[in-house]
C-alpha positions in Angstrom: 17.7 -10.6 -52.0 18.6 -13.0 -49.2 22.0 -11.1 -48.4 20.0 -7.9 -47.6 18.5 -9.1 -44.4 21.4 -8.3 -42.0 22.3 -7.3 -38.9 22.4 -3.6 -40.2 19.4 -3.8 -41.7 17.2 -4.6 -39.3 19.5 -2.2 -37.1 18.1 0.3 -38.8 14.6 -0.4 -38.9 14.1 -0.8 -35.4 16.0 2.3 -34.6 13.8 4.1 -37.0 10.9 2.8 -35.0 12.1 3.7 -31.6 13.9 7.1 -32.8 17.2 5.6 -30.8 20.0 4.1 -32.6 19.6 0.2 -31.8 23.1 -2.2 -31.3 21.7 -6.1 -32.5 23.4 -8.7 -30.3 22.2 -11.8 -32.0 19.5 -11.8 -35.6 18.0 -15.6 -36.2 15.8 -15.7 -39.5 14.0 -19.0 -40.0 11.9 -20.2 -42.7 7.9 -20.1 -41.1 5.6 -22.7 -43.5 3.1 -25.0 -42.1 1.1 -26.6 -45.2 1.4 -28.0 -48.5 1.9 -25.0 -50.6 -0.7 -23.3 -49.6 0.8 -20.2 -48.5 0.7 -19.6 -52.6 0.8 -15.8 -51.9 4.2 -15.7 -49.4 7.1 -17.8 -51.7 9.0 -16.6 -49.0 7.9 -16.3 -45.5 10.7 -16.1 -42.6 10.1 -15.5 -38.7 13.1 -13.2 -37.8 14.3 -13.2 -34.1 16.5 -9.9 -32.5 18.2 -10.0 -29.5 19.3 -6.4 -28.3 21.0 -5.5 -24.9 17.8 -5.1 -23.5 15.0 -7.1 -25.4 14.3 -9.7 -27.9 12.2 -8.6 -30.8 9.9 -11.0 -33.4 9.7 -10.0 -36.5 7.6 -11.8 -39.6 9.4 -11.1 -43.0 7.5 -11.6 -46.3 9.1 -11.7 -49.6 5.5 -11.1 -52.1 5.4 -11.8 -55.9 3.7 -10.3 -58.5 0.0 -11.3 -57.7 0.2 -10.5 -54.3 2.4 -7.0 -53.8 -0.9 -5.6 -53.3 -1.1 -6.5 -50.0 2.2 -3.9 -48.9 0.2 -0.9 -50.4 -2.6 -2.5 -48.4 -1.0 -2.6 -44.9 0.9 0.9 -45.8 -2.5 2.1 -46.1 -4.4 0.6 -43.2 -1.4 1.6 -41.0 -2.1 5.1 -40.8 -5.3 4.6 -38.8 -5.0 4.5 -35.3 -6.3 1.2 -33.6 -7.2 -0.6 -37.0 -6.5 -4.3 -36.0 -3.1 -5.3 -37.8 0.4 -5.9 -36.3 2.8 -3.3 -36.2 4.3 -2.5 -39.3 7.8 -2.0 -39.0 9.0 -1.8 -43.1 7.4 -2.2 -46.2 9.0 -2.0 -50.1 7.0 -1.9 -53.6 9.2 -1.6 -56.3 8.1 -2.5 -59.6 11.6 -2.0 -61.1 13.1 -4.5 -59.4 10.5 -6.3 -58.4 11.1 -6.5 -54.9 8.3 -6.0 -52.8 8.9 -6.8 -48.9 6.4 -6.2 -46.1 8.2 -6.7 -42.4 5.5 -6.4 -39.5 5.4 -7.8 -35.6 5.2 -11.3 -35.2 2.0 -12.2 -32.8 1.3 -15.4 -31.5 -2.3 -16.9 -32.8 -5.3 -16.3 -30.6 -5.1 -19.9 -29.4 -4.8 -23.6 -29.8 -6.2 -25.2 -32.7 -9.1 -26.0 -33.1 -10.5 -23.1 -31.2 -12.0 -22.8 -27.9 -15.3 -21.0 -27.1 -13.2 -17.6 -25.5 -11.4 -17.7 -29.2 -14.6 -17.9 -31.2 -15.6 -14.6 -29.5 -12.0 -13.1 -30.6 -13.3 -14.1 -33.7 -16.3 -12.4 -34.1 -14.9 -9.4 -31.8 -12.4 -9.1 -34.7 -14.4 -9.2 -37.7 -16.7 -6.2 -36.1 -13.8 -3.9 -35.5 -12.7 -4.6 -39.0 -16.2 -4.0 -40.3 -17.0 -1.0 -38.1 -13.9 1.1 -38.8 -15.0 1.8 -42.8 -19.0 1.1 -42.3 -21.1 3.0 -44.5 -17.6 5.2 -45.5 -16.6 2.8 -48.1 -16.2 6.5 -50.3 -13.1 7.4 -48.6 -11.2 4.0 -49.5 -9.0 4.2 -52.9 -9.2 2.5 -55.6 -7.2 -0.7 -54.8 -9.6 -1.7 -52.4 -12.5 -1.9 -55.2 -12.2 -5.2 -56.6 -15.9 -5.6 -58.4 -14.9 -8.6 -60.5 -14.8 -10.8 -57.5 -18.8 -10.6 -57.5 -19.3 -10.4 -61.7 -16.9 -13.8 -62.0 -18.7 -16.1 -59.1 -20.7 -18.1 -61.7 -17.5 -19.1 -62.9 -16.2 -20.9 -59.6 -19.6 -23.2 -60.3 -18.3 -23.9 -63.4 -14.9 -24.7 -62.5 -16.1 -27.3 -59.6 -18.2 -28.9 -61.6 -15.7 -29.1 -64.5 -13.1 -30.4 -61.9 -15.1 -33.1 -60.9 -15.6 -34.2 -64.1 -12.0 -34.5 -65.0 -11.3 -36.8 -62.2 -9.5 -39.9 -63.5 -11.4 -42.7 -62.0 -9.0 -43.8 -59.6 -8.8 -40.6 -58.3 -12.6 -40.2 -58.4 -12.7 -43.6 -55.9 -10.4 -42.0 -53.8 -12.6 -39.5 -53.5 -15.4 -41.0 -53.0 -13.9 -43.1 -49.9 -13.7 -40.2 -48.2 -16.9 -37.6 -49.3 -19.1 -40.8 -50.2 -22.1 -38.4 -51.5 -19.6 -36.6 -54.3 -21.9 -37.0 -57.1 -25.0 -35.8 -55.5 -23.2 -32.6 -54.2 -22.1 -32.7 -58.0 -25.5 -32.4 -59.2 -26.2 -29.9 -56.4 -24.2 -27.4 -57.7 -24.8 -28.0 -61.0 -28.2 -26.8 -60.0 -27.6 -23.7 -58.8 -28.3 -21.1 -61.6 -26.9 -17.6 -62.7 -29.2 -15.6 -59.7 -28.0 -17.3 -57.2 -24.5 -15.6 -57.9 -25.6 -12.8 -58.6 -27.5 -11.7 -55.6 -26.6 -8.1 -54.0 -25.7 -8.1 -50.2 -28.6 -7.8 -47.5 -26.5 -5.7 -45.3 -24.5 -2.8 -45.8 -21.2 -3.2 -48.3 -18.1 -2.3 -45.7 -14.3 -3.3 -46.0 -13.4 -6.7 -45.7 -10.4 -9.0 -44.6 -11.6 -11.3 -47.5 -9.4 -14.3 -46.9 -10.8 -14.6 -43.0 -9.9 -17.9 -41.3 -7.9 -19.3 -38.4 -4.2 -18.9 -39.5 -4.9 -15.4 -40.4 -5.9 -14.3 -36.6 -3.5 -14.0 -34.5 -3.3 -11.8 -31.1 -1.4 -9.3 -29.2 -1.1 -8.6 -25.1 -3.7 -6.0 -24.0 -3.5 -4.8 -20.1 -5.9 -7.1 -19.4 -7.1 -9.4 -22.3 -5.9 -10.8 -25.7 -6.4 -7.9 -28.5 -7.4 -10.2 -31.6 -5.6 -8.8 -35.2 -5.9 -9.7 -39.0 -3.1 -10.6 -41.1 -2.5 -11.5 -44.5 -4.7 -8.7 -46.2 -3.8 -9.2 -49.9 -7.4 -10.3 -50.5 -9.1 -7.5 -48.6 -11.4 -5.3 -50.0 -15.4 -3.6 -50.2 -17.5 -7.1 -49.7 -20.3 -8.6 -48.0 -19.4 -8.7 -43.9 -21.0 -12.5 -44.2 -18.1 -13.6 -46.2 -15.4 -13.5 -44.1 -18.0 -14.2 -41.0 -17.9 -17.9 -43.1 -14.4 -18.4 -42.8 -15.2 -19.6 -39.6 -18.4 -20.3 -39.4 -17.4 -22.8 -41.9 -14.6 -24.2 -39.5 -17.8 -25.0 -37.4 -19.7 -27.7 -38.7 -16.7 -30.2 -38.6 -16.0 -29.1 -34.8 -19.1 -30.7 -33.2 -19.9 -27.6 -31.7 -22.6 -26.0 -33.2 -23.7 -23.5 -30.0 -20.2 -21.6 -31.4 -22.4 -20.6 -34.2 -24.4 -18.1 -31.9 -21.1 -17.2 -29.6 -19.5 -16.2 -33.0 -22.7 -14.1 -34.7 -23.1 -12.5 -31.0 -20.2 -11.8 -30.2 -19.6 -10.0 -33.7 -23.1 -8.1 -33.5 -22.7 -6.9 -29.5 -19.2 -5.2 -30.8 -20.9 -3.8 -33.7 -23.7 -2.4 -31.4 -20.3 -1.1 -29.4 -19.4 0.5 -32.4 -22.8 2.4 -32.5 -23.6 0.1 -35.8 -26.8 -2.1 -36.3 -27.0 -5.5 -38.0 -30.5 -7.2 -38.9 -29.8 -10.6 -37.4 -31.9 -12.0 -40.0 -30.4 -10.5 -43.3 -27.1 -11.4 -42.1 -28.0 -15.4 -41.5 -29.5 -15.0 -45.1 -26.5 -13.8 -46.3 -24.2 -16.1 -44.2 -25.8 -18.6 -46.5 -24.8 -17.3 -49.8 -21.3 -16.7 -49.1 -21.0 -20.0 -47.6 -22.4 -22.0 -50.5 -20.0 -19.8 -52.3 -17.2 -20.0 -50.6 -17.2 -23.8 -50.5 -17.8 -24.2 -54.3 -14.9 -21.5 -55.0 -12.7 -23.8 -52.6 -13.2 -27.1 -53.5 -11.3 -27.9 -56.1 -8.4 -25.7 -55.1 -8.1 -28.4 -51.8 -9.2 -31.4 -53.8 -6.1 -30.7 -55.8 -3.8 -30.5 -53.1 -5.0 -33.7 -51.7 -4.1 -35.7 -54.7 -0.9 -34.2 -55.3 0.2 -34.7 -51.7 -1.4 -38.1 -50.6 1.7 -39.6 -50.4 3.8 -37.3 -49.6 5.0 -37.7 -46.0 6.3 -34.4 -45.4 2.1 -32.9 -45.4 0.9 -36.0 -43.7 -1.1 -34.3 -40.9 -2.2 -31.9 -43.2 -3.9 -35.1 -45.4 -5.2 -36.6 -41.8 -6.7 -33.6 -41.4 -8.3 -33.1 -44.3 -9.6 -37.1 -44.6 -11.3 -36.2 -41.4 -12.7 -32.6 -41.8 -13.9 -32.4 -45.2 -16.7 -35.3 -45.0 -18.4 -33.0 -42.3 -17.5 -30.1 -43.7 -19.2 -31.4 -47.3 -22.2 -32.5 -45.5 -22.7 -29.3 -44.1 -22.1 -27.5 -47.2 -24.6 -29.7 -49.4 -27.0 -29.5 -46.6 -27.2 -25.8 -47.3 -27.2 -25.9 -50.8 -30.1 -28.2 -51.0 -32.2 -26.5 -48.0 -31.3 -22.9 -49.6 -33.7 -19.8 -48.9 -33.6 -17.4 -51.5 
């Protein structure tokens, strides 16, 4: 697979794009991960750098597996509509034969520095809206890959699997724990209190298509003539969903921030470019929603980053990534039980 990706390959892609046979000076592919293994759905992820006579092009290269291939039929889909906000797309492969499936799009730089700023938490919820906007109340004309039902029939079961997670802590690792999120066992018995209803509740507003995996690494930006034009990637989770749950993949980011006014910048800014998009959204059937998929989201998540704490504790190689979660996930947990225990339904 790896002695595919040569000069002449990518020669021909980009002259395919640009309808003009293209000479490559110089090609530099580098491997492009930041975390511990989270980037489950890209075992291999390269940025790849041209040089031509007369411009240097980025390219982001992504070598899928089997459970996430679905994301090239995804962006070979969303491609064909004019100003849906993805990169470029410059080559994609799905072959089930050989099992190679390769999606090669335009590498963009993110929307800014980490944590975000209050101009990037409006790119945020400008995004989402022109994501939600562009297949609002035309879900019918979507195919069938983008109809993933299960999702909403199996969310009882990420309860059960947090709770069962906790309670297969070994006791050291259940101190560890603790030092960190000291009220573990009562946000234990908080979800353990949540019953079937609760995750089973049908959206308050409109079902539309959805990035489904929204949160920071995922948004990244491209140059307009006079601003930053926000864009989604990674879309192997998209699908028809609730607009509030990817609306808490970063309203979730806000509660260990200190900023809570980004909140309101965030909903506004979402439901002023819906209004642009001639599309209105009850401000208060949204916040109720925001709710649910929140609560949701966190007990669906938990365990998955608990996990990768313990493995990678030690490891020096993720050691920002465990400073970063020893400081975000007591506020973050707070937050989260905060909302489980005041709950409105």
């Amino acid at each position: 697979m790896k002695n595919r990706f040569t000069k002449k390959f990518f020669e021909e892609i980009i002259s395919k794009d640009t309808k003009k046979t293209r000479k490559i000076e110089e090609l530099k592919i580098e491997a492009y991960y930041d975390d511990p293994g989270l980037h489950w759905s890209n075992p291999d992820l390269r940025k790849v750098t041209i040089l031509t006579s007369s411009e240097k092009i980025e390219l982001i290269l992504k070598i899928l597996h089997e459970r996430s291939k679905r994301e090239i039929l995804i962006y070979r889909y969303l491609s064909k509509y004019p100003n849906f906000p993805i990169p470029k797309v410059y080559y994609t492969e799905y072959d089930d034969i050989t099992n190679n499936y390769i999606l090669i799009t335009k590498f963009e730089e993110s929307i800014g520095e980490w944590p975000f700023k209050e101009p990037e938490i409006k790119l945020c919820g400008i995004l989402l809206a022109r994501i939600h906007s562009y297949f609002y109340d035309k879900i019918k004309i979507l195919p069938e890959i983008f109809f993933r039902n299960s999702y909403y029939k199996s969310r009882y079961k990420f309860k059960e699997n947090a709770v069962s997670f906790m309670d297969s802590l070994k006791t050291d690792d259940l101190k560890l724990i603790e030092n960190i999120i000291s009220n573990v066992n009562i946000l234990k018995n908080a979800i353990e209190s949540l019953d079937r209803n609760f995750f089973i509740t049908e959206p308050y507003t409109n079902w539309t298509l959805i990035h489904g995996a929204f949160h920071p690494p995922e948004i990244v930006s491209k140059k307009g003539e006079k601003e930053k034009i926000p864009l989604g990637v990674d879309w192997e989770e998209s699908r028809v969903g609730h607009p509030a749950e990817d609306i808490v993949g970063i309203s979730g980011q806000i509660a260990y921030w200190g900023k809570p006014h980004f909140y309101s910048l965030l909903i506004n800014s979402y439901i002023e470019e819906m209004n642009n998009h001639n599309i209105k959204i009850e401000m208060q059937a949204l916040e109720k929603e925001i709710i649910v998929e929140n609560i949701i989201s966190e007990i669906r998540r938990l365990p998955f980053l608990w996990d990768k704490f313990l493995k990678n504790k030690d490891d020096i190689n993720f050691s920002n990534w465990v400073k970063g979660f020893k400081e975000s996930m007591p506020k973050t947990t707070n937050f989260f039980l905060n909302e489980i225990l005041n709950k409105v339904l």
